[in-house]
C-alpha positions, -999 to 999 in steps of 0.1 A, spaced: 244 -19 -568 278 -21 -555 293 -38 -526 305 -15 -502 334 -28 -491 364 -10 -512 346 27 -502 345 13 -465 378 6 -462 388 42 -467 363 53 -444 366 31 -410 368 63 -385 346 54 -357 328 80 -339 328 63 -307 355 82 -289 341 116 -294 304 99 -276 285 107 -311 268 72 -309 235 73 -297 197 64 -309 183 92 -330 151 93 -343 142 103 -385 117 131 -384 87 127 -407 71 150 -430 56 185 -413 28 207 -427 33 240 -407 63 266 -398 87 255 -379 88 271 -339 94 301 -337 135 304 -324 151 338 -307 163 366 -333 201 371 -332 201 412 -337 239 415 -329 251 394 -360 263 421 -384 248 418 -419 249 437 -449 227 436 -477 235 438 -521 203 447 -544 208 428 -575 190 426 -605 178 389 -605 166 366 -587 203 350 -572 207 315 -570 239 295 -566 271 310 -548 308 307 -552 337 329 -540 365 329 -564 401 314 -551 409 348 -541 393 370 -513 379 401 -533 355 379 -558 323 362 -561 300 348 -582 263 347 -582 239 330 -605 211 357 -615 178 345 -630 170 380 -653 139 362 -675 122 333 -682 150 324 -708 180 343 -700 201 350 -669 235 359 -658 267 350 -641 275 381 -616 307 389 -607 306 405 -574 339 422 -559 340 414 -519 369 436 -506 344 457 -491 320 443 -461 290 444 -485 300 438 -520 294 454 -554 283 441 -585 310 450 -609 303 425 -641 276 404 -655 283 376 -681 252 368 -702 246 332 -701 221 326 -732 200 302 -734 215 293 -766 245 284 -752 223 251 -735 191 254 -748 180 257 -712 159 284 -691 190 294 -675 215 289 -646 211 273 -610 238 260 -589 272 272 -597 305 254 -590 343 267 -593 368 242 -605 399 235 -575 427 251 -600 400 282 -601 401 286 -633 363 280 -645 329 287 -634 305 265 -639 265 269 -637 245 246 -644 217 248 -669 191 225 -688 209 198 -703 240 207 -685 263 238 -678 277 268 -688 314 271 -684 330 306 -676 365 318 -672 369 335 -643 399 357 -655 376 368 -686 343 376 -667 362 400 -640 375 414 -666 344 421 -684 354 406 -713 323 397 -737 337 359 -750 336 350 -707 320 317 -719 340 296 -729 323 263 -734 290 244 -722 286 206 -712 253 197 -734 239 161 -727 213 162 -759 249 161 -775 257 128 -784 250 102 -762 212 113 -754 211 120 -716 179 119 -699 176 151 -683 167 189 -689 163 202 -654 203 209 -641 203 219 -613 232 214 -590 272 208 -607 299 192 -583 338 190 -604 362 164 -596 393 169 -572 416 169 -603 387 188 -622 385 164 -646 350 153 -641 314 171 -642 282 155 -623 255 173 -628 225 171 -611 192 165 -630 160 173 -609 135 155 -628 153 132 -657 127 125 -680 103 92 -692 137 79 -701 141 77 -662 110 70 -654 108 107 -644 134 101 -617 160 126 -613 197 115 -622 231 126 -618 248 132 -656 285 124 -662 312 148 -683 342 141 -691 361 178 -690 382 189 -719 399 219 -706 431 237 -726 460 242 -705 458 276 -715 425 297 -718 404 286 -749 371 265 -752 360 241 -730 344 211 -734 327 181 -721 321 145 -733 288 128 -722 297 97 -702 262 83 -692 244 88 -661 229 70 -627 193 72 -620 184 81 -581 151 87 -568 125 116 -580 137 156 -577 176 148 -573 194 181 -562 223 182 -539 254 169 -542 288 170 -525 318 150 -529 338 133 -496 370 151 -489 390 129 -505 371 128 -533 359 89 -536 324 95 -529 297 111 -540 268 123 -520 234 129 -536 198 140 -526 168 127 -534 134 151 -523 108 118 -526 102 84 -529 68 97 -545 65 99 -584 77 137 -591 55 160 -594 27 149 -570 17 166 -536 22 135 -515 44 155 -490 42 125 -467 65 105 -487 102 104 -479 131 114 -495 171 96 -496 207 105 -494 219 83 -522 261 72 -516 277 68 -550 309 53 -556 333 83 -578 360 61 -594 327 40 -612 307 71 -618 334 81 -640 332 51 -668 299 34 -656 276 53 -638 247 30 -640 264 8 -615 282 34 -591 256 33 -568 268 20 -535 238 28 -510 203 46 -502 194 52 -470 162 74 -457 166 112 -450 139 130 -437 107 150 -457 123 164 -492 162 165 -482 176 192 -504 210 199 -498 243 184 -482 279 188 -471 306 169 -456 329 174 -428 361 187 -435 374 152 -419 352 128 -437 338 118 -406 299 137 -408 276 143 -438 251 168 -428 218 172 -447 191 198 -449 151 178 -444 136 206 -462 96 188 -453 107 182 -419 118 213 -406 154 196 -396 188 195 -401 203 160 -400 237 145 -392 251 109 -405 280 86 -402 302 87 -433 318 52 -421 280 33 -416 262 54 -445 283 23 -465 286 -4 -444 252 0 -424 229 30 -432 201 18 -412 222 30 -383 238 57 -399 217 89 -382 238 106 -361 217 137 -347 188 156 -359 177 193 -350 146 210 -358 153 246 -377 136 270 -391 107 264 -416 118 246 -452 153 246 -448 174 250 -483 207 257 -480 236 252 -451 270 259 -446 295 252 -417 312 285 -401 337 293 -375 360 260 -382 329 238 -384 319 243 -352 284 264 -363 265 253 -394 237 279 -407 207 268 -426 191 290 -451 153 288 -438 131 294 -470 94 293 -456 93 287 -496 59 274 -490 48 309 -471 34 287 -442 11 307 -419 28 326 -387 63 314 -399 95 334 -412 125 330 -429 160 338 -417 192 317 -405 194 294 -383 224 287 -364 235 254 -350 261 245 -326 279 215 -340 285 199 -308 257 201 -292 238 188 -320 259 157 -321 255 154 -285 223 156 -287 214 186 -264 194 219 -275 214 234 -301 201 262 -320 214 294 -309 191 313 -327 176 329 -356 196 357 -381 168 377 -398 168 372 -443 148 386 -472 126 363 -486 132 326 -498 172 326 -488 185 295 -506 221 290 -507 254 307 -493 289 306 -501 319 307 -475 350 329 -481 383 311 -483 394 327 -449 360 319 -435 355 356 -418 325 364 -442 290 341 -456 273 353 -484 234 342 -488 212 342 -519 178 356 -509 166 341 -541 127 364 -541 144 393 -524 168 402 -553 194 402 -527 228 386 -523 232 393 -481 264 393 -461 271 379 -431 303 384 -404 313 354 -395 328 371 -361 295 380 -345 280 349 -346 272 333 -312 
Protein backbone atom coordinates (compact mmCIF):
# COMPACT_ATOMS: atom_id res chain seq x y z
CA UNK A 1 0.00 0.00 0.00
CA UNK A 2 0.94 3.41 -0.71
CA UNK A 3 1.63 6.38 1.37
CA UNK A 4 -0.77 8.94 0.93
CA UNK A 5 0.94 11.80 0.94
CA UNK A 6 1.65 12.90 -2.84
CA UNK A 7 -2.48 12.28 -3.58
CA UNK A 8 -3.05 14.50 -0.36
CA UNK A 9 -1.32 17.19 -1.38
CA UNK A 10 -3.52 17.84 -4.32
CA UNK A 11 -6.47 17.33 -2.32
CA UNK A 12 -6.03 19.67 1.01
CA UNK A 13 -9.59 21.55 0.60
CA UNK A 14 -11.09 21.65 3.98
CA UNK A 15 -14.62 21.45 4.42
CA UNK A 16 -14.72 23.38 7.46
CA UNK A 17 -15.92 26.73 6.12
CA UNK A 18 -18.97 25.47 4.49
CA UNK A 19 -19.92 23.68 8.49
CA UNK A 20 -19.88 20.02 6.74
CA UNK A 21 -17.78 18.72 9.83
CA UNK A 22 -19.72 16.98 12.10
CA UNK A 23 -20.01 13.20 13.80
CA UNK A 24 -21.88 10.95 11.42
CA UNK A 25 -22.73 7.66 12.08
CA UNK A 26 -22.07 4.30 9.29
CA UNK A 27 -25.37 2.54 8.94
CA UNK A 28 -25.25 -1.20 9.16
CA UNK A 29 -26.70 -3.84 7.13
CA UNK A 30 -30.83 -3.80 6.89
CA UNK A 31 -33.12 -6.78 6.07
CA UNK A 32 -36.49 -5.00 5.04
CA UNK A 33 -37.68 -1.94 2.66
CA UNK A 34 -36.71 1.08 3.24
CA UNK A 35 -39.67 3.69 4.85
CA UNK A 36 -41.92 4.47 2.85
CA UNK A 37 -41.10 8.43 1.44
CA UNK A 38 -43.92 10.89 -0.28
CA UNK A 39 -44.55 10.26 -4.16
CA UNK A 40 -43.39 13.33 -6.28
CA UNK A 41 -46.48 13.15 -8.98
CA UNK A 42 -45.57 16.54 -10.60
CA UNK A 43 -41.99 15.42 -11.85
CA UNK A 44 -42.56 14.99 -15.58
CA UNK A 45 -41.47 11.57 -16.87
CA UNK A 46 -41.57 9.83 -19.93
CA UNK A 47 -41.17 6.36 -20.62
CA UNK A 48 -39.00 4.17 -23.92
CA UNK A 49 -40.02 0.27 -24.37
CA UNK A 50 -36.93 -1.40 -25.43
CA UNK A 51 -36.22 -4.68 -26.36
CA UNK A 52 -33.76 -5.79 -23.57
CA UNK A 53 -33.18 -5.67 -20.42
CA UNK A 54 -31.09 -1.90 -20.33
CA UNK A 55 -28.23 -1.67 -18.32
CA UNK A 56 -25.49 1.05 -18.42
CA UNK A 57 -26.16 4.71 -19.80
CA UNK A 58 -24.28 7.28 -21.58
CA UNK A 59 -25.34 10.36 -23.66
CA UNK A 60 -23.19 10.95 -26.53
CA UNK A 61 -21.07 14.54 -26.53
CA UNK A 62 -23.87 15.94 -28.34
CA UNK A 63 -27.61 16.56 -27.10
CA UNK A 64 -29.71 14.35 -29.57
CA UNK A 65 -27.83 10.80 -28.58
CA UNK A 66 -27.64 8.13 -26.26
CA UNK A 67 -26.51 4.93 -25.57
CA UNK A 68 -27.93 2.11 -23.67
CA UNK A 69 -26.52 -1.37 -22.95
CA UNK A 70 -29.42 -3.99 -23.83
CA UNK A 71 -29.13 -7.59 -22.44
CA UNK A 72 -31.24 -9.48 -25.59
CA UNK A 73 -30.08 -13.31 -24.43
CA UNK A 74 -28.14 -15.24 -22.21
CA UNK A 75 -25.11 -14.75 -24.76
CA UNK A 76 -25.83 -11.82 -26.89
CA UNK A 77 -26.84 -8.21 -26.39
CA UNK A 78 -26.76 -4.90 -27.87
CA UNK A 79 -25.42 -1.34 -27.81
CA UNK A 80 -28.65 0.90 -28.47
CA UNK A 81 -28.42 4.03 -30.03
CA UNK A 82 -31.23 6.12 -28.77
CA UNK A 83 -31.89 9.67 -30.52
CA UNK A 84 -32.96 12.33 -27.50
CA UNK A 85 -34.12 15.46 -29.39
CA UNK A 86 -37.52 14.61 -28.52
CA UNK A 87 -38.67 14.51 -24.56
CA UNK A 88 -38.92 10.69 -24.67
CA UNK A 89 -36.46 9.23 -27.06
CA UNK A 90 -36.51 6.62 -29.90
CA UNK A 91 -34.50 3.77 -30.49
CA UNK A 92 -33.09 4.38 -33.87
CA UNK A 93 -29.97 1.71 -34.07
CA UNK A 94 -28.80 -1.33 -32.37
CA UNK A 95 -25.17 -2.58 -32.69
CA UNK A 96 -24.78 -6.28 -32.02
CA UNK A 97 -22.21 -6.88 -29.50
CA UNK A 98 -21.37 -10.86 -29.90
CA UNK A 99 -20.24 -12.63 -27.57
CA UNK A 100 -17.48 -13.58 -29.77
CA UNK A 101 -16.10 -10.39 -29.83
CA UNK A 102 -15.14 -11.10 -25.69
CA UNK A 103 -16.11 -14.40 -25.13
CA UNK A 104 -18.38 -13.00 -22.45
CA UNK A 105 -22.36 -13.11 -21.72
CA UNK A 106 -22.58 -9.74 -22.85
CA UNK A 107 -22.48 -5.90 -21.95
CA UNK A 108 -22.99 -4.02 -18.48
CA UNK A 109 -21.66 -0.67 -17.74
CA UNK A 110 -20.91 1.50 -20.59
CA UNK A 111 -18.42 4.41 -20.73
CA UNK A 112 -17.85 7.16 -23.58
CA UNK A 113 -14.32 8.32 -24.06
CA UNK A 114 -13.76 12.53 -23.25
CA UNK A 115 -12.82 13.17 -27.11
CA UNK A 116 -16.38 11.15 -27.71
CA UNK A 117 -15.23 9.17 -30.07
CA UNK A 118 -15.81 5.51 -28.60
CA UNK A 119 -18.24 3.61 -26.63
CA UNK A 120 -17.15 1.35 -24.46
CA UNK A 121 -19.26 -1.58 -22.62
CA UNK A 122 -17.89 -3.68 -20.66
CA UNK A 123 -18.10 -7.37 -21.06
CA UNK A 124 -16.42 -10.71 -19.65
CA UNK A 125 -12.87 -10.41 -19.76
CA UNK A 126 -13.09 -6.83 -20.73
CA UNK A 127 -15.02 -4.47 -23.31
CA UNK A 128 -16.38 -3.93 -26.39
CA UNK A 129 -15.26 -0.80 -28.13
CA UNK A 130 -17.84 1.12 -30.49
CA UNK A 131 -17.51 4.08 -32.69
CA UNK A 132 -19.96 6.35 -32.03
CA UNK A 133 -20.01 7.89 -35.61
CA UNK A 134 -20.49 4.22 -37.11
CA UNK A 135 -23.23 2.97 -34.77
CA UNK A 136 -25.58 6.25 -35.40
CA UNK A 137 -25.05 5.65 -38.59
CA UNK A 138 -26.04 2.13 -38.59
CA UNK A 139 -23.19 0.96 -39.98
CA UNK A 140 -22.69 -2.98 -39.49
CA UNK A 141 -18.50 -2.86 -38.70
CA UNK A 142 -19.76 -0.26 -35.38
CA UNK A 143 -17.20 -2.37 -33.43
CA UNK A 144 -14.26 -1.55 -33.82
CA UNK A 145 -12.15 -3.34 -31.24
CA UNK A 146 -12.41 -5.15 -27.79
CA UNK A 147 -10.01 -5.03 -24.62
CA UNK A 148 -9.69 -8.99 -23.84
CA UNK A 149 -7.71 -9.73 -20.58
CA UNK A 150 -7.38 -13.77 -21.43
CA UNK A 151 -5.14 -12.09 -24.13
CA UNK A 152 -1.76 -12.18 -23.12
CA UNK A 153 -0.91 -11.32 -19.79
CA UNK A 154 -3.73 -13.73 -18.10
CA UNK A 155 -5.99 -11.34 -16.05
CA UNK A 156 -8.00 -12.71 -13.37
CA UNK A 157 -11.34 -11.84 -14.09
CA UNK A 158 -14.49 -12.74 -16.31
CA UNK A 159 -17.22 -10.84 -14.63
CA UNK A 160 -16.74 -6.85 -16.18
CA UNK A 161 -18.78 -5.04 -15.14
CA UNK A 162 -18.21 -1.41 -14.74
CA UNK A 163 -15.33 0.63 -17.42
CA UNK A 164 -14.02 4.14 -16.30
CA UNK A 165 -11.38 5.82 -19.34
CA UNK A 166 -8.69 8.07 -18.46
CA UNK A 167 -8.80 12.01 -18.83
CA UNK A 168 -6.62 11.83 -21.91
CA UNK A 169 -8.40 8.40 -22.83
CA UNK A 170 -5.53 6.65 -22.85
CA UNK A 171 -6.25 4.23 -20.16
CA UNK A 172 -9.20 1.50 -19.48
CA UNK A 173 -10.03 0.19 -15.79
CA UNK A 174 -12.39 -2.19 -15.81
CA UNK A 175 -14.12 -3.39 -13.20
CA UNK A 176 -14.11 -7.24 -12.36
CA UNK A 177 -16.97 -8.27 -9.99
CA UNK A 178 -15.73 -11.56 -8.85
CA UNK A 179 -11.93 -12.04 -10.20
CA UNK A 180 -11.35 -15.51 -9.96
CA UNK A 181 -9.21 -18.22 -7.57
CA UNK A 182 -6.37 -16.31 -8.96
CA UNK A 183 -7.73 -13.50 -6.61
CA UNK A 184 -8.82 -15.44 -4.14
CA UNK A 185 -12.30 -14.80 -5.68
CA UNK A 186 -11.93 -11.14 -4.88
CA UNK A 187 -13.03 -8.69 -7.38
CA UNK A 188 -10.27 -6.49 -9.13
CA UNK A 189 -9.94 -3.61 -11.19
CA UNK A 190 -8.07 -4.70 -14.81
CA UNK A 191 -5.66 -2.25 -16.50
CA UNK A 192 -5.57 -1.36 -20.58
CA UNK A 193 -3.42 0.41 -22.21
CA UNK A 194 -5.65 2.07 -25.31
CA UNK A 195 -4.41 1.85 -28.77
CA UNK A 196 -6.75 4.16 -30.55
CA UNK A 197 -5.96 5.41 -34.49
CA UNK A 198 -6.12 9.05 -34.88
CA UNK A 199 -8.49 8.37 -37.43
CA UNK A 200 -11.36 5.71 -37.32
CA UNK A 201 -9.98 2.04 -37.51
CA UNK A 202 -9.52 -0.79 -34.90
CA UNK A 203 -8.99 -0.27 -31.51
CA UNK A 204 -7.11 -1.95 -29.18
CA UNK A 205 -5.93 -2.48 -25.74
CA UNK A 206 -2.75 -3.87 -24.04
CA UNK A 207 -3.25 -5.78 -20.73
CA UNK A 208 -1.26 -3.98 -18.03
CA UNK A 209 -2.00 -6.08 -14.85
CA UNK A 210 -4.54 -5.46 -12.28
CA UNK A 211 -5.20 -4.55 -8.37
CA UNK A 212 -7.09 -6.88 -6.23
CA UNK A 213 -9.97 -5.02 -3.86
CA UNK A 214 -12.31 -6.74 -1.71
CA UNK A 215 -15.14 -9.42 -2.96
CA UNK A 216 -17.97 -8.13 -5.79
CA UNK A 217 -15.95 -4.85 -6.99
CA UNK A 218 -18.33 -2.62 -9.08
CA UNK A 219 -18.28 1.03 -9.21
CA UNK A 220 -15.89 3.16 -10.10
CA UNK A 221 -15.30 6.95 -10.74
CA UNK A 222 -12.36 8.88 -11.25
CA UNK A 223 -11.60 12.41 -9.18
CA UNK A 224 -12.03 15.46 -11.38
CA UNK A 225 -8.73 15.85 -12.07
CA UNK A 226 -8.21 12.62 -12.84
CA UNK A 227 -5.43 11.41 -10.08
CA UNK A 228 -7.61 9.14 -8.29
CA UNK A 229 -9.58 6.39 -8.63
CA UNK A 230 -12.58 5.52 -6.61
CA UNK A 231 -13.69 1.88 -6.37
CA UNK A 232 -16.48 -0.22 -4.55
CA UNK A 233 -16.27 -3.13 -2.84
CA UNK A 234 -20.10 -4.95 -1.89
CA UNK A 235 -18.37 -7.26 1.13
CA UNK A 236 -15.75 -8.06 3.28
CA UNK A 237 -17.50 -11.58 3.18
CA UNK A 238 -16.07 -14.33 0.68
CA UNK A 239 -18.30 -13.70 -2.62
CA UNK A 240 -20.84 -15.48 -3.08
CA UNK A 241 -22.22 -16.17 0.50
CA UNK A 242 -25.52 -14.66 2.10
CA UNK A 243 -23.73 -13.11 5.03
CA UNK A 244 -25.52 -9.76 4.39
CA UNK A 245 -24.21 -8.54 7.71
CA UNK A 246 -20.83 -8.16 6.48
CA UNK A 247 -19.59 -4.79 5.22
CA UNK A 248 -18.51 -3.49 2.22
CA UNK A 249 -15.42 -0.52 1.27
CA UNK A 250 -14.76 2.33 -0.93
CA UNK A 251 -11.27 1.46 -1.98
CA UNK A 252 -8.95 5.00 -2.95
CA UNK A 253 -6.52 4.11 -5.70
CA UNK A 254 -3.72 6.10 -6.77
CA UNK A 255 -4.17 6.62 -11.12
CA UNK A 256 -0.62 7.64 -12.16
CA UNK A 257 0.56 3.85 -10.36
CA UNK A 258 -2.46 2.08 -11.68
CA UNK A 259 -1.18 2.79 -14.97
CA UNK A 260 2.38 0.75 -14.83
CA UNK A 261 1.86 -1.11 -11.47
CA UNK A 262 -1.39 -1.68 -10.35
CA UNK A 263 -0.64 -4.11 -7.61
CA UNK A 264 0.73 -1.31 -5.58
CA UNK A 265 -1.74 1.73 -6.46
CA UNK A 266 -3.73 1.13 -3.68
CA UNK A 267 -3.65 4.14 -1.47
CA UNK A 268 -6.66 3.43 1.16
CA UNK A 269 -9.87 1.36 2.29
CA UNK A 270 -12.07 2.71 4.37
CA UNK A 271 -15.71 1.12 5.45
CA UNK A 272 -18.89 2.01 3.44
CA UNK A 273 -22.02 0.81 4.53
CA UNK A 274 -24.02 -2.85 3.64
CA UNK A 275 -22.92 -3.75 -0.21
CA UNK A 276 -21.92 -0.05 -1.54
CA UNK A 277 -22.57 -0.33 -5.23
CA UNK A 278 -21.98 2.73 -6.87
CA UNK A 279 -20.16 6.24 -6.66
CA UNK A 280 -19.45 9.74 -7.96
CA UNK A 281 -17.55 12.74 -7.23
CA UNK A 282 -18.22 16.26 -6.85
CA UNK A 283 -17.67 18.32 -9.58
CA UNK A 284 -15.00 20.23 -7.20
CA UNK A 285 -13.19 17.24 -5.82
CA UNK A 286 -14.38 18.10 -2.59
CA UNK A 287 -17.33 15.04 -1.91
CA UNK A 288 -17.43 11.37 -3.00
CA UNK A 289 -20.90 10.20 -2.62
CA UNK A 290 -21.74 6.54 -2.48
CA UNK A 291 -24.81 4.37 -2.82
CA UNK A 292 -25.08 1.50 0.58
CA UNK A 293 -27.10 -0.66 -1.48
CA UNK A 294 -27.70 -3.22 2.17
CA UNK A 295 -28.27 -0.21 4.17
CA UNK A 296 -30.86 1.51 2.58
CA UNK A 297 -28.51 4.89 2.48
CA UNK A 298 -26.87 7.19 0.53
CA UNK A 299 -23.41 8.28 1.97
CA UNK A 300 -21.19 11.38 1.70
CA UNK A 301 -17.20 11.45 2.29
CA UNK A 302 -14.32 13.78 2.43
CA UNK A 303 -12.18 13.50 -0.61
CA UNK A 304 -9.26 15.38 1.42
CA UNK A 305 -9.40 12.67 4.71
CA UNK A 306 -10.57 9.54 2.56
CA UNK A 307 -6.36 9.77 2.13
CA UNK A 308 -5.00 11.20 4.89
CA UNK A 309 -7.61 9.86 7.57
CA UNK A 310 -10.52 7.70 6.41
CA UNK A 311 -11.62 6.79 9.83
CA UNK A 312 -13.04 10.25 9.86
CA UNK A 313 -13.87 10.61 6.45
CA UNK A 314 -18.03 10.24 6.61
CA UNK A 315 -19.45 13.26 5.94
CA UNK A 316 -23.40 12.62 5.97
CA UNK A 317 -25.55 9.64 5.51
CA UNK A 318 -29.37 9.61 4.41
CA UNK A 319 -31.61 6.73 4.45
CA UNK A 320 -33.33 6.27 0.72
CA UNK A 321 -35.35 4.12 -0.76
CA UNK A 322 -34.95 0.28 -0.62
CA UNK A 323 -31.48 -1.21 -2.29
CA UNK A 324 -30.24 1.71 -3.85
CA UNK A 325 -28.18 1.13 -7.22
CA UNK A 326 -27.51 3.85 -9.06
CA UNK A 327 -27.22 7.89 -8.39
CA UNK A 328 -26.64 10.85 -10.21
CA UNK A 329 -26.27 14.66 -9.15
CA UNK A 330 -28.98 17.15 -10.96
CA UNK A 331 -29.70 20.72 -11.02
CA UNK A 332 -25.91 21.90 -10.58
CA UNK A 333 -25.30 19.33 -7.91
CA UNK A 334 -27.52 20.62 -5.69
CA UNK A 335 -30.12 17.31 -5.96
CA UNK A 336 -28.68 13.86 -6.29
CA UNK A 337 -31.27 10.92 -7.24
CA UNK A 338 -30.79 7.38 -6.37
CA UNK A 339 -32.12 4.65 -8.45
CA UNK A 340 -34.05 2.54 -5.63
CA UNK A 341 -34.01 -1.19 -6.95
CA UNK A 342 -36.03 -3.16 -4.24
CA UNK A 343 -33.83 -5.86 -6.31
CA UNK A 344 -34.43 -8.05 -3.49
CA UNK A 345 -38.49 -7.56 -3.84
CA UNK A 346 -38.63 -6.89 -0.08
CA UNK A 347 -42.17 -7.12 1.43
CA UNK A 348 -44.36 -3.71 1.43
CA UNK A 349 -41.49 -1.83 -0.32
CA UNK A 350 -41.24 -0.16 -3.95
CA UNK A 351 -38.93 1.12 -6.28
CA UNK A 352 -38.72 4.56 -7.64
CA UNK A 353 -36.24 7.72 -7.20
CA UNK A 354 -35.31 9.21 -4.51
CA UNK A 355 -34.40 12.65 -4.42
CA UNK A 356 -31.92 14.30 -2.08
CA UNK A 357 -31.17 17.80 -1.31
CA UNK A 358 -27.39 18.17 -1.26
CA UNK A 359 -27.36 20.57 1.41
CA UNK A 360 -29.27 19.45 3.70
CA UNK A 361 -27.78 16.17 3.57
CA UNK A 362 -24.44 17.61 4.32
CA UNK A 363 -25.89 19.56 7.04
CA UNK A 364 -27.31 16.98 8.42
CA UNK A 365 -31.03 17.87 8.46
CA UNK A 366 -34.03 15.79 6.77
CA UNK A 367 -33.31 15.78 3.24
CA UNK A 368 -35.25 13.58 0.96
CA UNK A 369 -37.72 15.39 -0.84
CA UNK A 370 -39.38 12.61 -2.02
CA UNK A 371 -39.98 9.64 -4.07
CA UNK A 372 -40.37 9.71 -8.32
CA UNK A 373 -42.32 6.55 -9.20
CA UNK A 374 -39.97 3.71 -11.76
CA UNK A 375 -40.58 0.40 -13.38
CA UNK A 376 -39.01 -2.31 -11.87
CA UNK A 377 -35.30 -2.76 -10.67
CA UNK A 378 -34.12 0.91 -12.00
CA UNK A 379 -30.30 0.69 -12.02
CA UNK A 380 -28.39 3.35 -13.49
CA UNK A 381 -29.06 6.84 -15.26
CA UNK A 382 -27.18 9.10 -17.39
CA UNK A 383 -27.23 13.06 -17.33
CA UNK A 384 -27.46 15.15 -20.50
CA UNK A 385 -24.53 17.47 -21.22
CA UNK A 386 -26.90 20.49 -20.55
CA UNK A 387 -28.26 18.82 -17.51
CA UNK A 388 -32.21 19.62 -18.42
CA UNK A 389 -32.96 15.80 -18.85
CA UNK A 390 -31.94 12.17 -16.72
CA UNK A 391 -32.39 9.16 -18.38
CA UNK A 392 -32.86 5.82 -16.07
CA UNK A 393 -32.37 2.16 -16.92
CA UNK A 394 -35.31 0.21 -15.47
CA UNK A 395 -33.25 -2.83 -15.99
CA UNK A 396 -36.62 -5.72 -15.51
CA UNK A 397 -38.98 -3.24 -16.95
CA UNK A 398 -37.49 -3.19 -20.54
CA UNK A 399 -37.58 0.46 -20.18
CA UNK A 400 -35.06 3.33 -20.59
CA UNK A 401 -37.39 6.26 -18.52
CA UNK A 402 -36.96 10.06 -18.87
CA UNK A 403 -36.86 12.40 -16.47
CA UNK A 404 -37.13 16.57 -16.64
CA UNK A 405 -34.79 17.87 -14.73
CA UNK A 406 -36.97 21.27 -14.37
CA UNK A 407 -39.75 19.74 -12.21
CA UNK A 408 -37.88 18.36 -9.72
CA UNK A 409 -38.40 19.90 -6.24
Amino acid sequence: MRGPFSISSRLTISLLSSGYVRAVSLPGCQLTGAPQQKTLNNVHTGQLSVPGSPFGLVYASQEDIAFVSLDISLVNSTLGVLNTSTFTPTLINQVPLQAGHTNSEGALGITLTHDGRHVLASAGPGSFVVDVARAVAGSPDAVVGALNGSVGPQMPGVTAIEVTVTLDDEYAFVSQEYGSTQTGNRGDIDVFKLHRPSANGSVSGTAIGYLTLGYEVVGTALSPDGSILYATSENTARAGTTNVTTLGSLSIIDVETLKTDPSNALVSNVTAGCQPVRNIVSSDGKVVWLTARGSNHLLAFNASKLVSDPDDALLASVEVGTSPVGLTFARNESRILTADSNRFNYTNATTGLSVVDVDAALSGKPAVLGRIPTGLFPREFAASPNGNTILVADNESNEVQVIDVSTLP
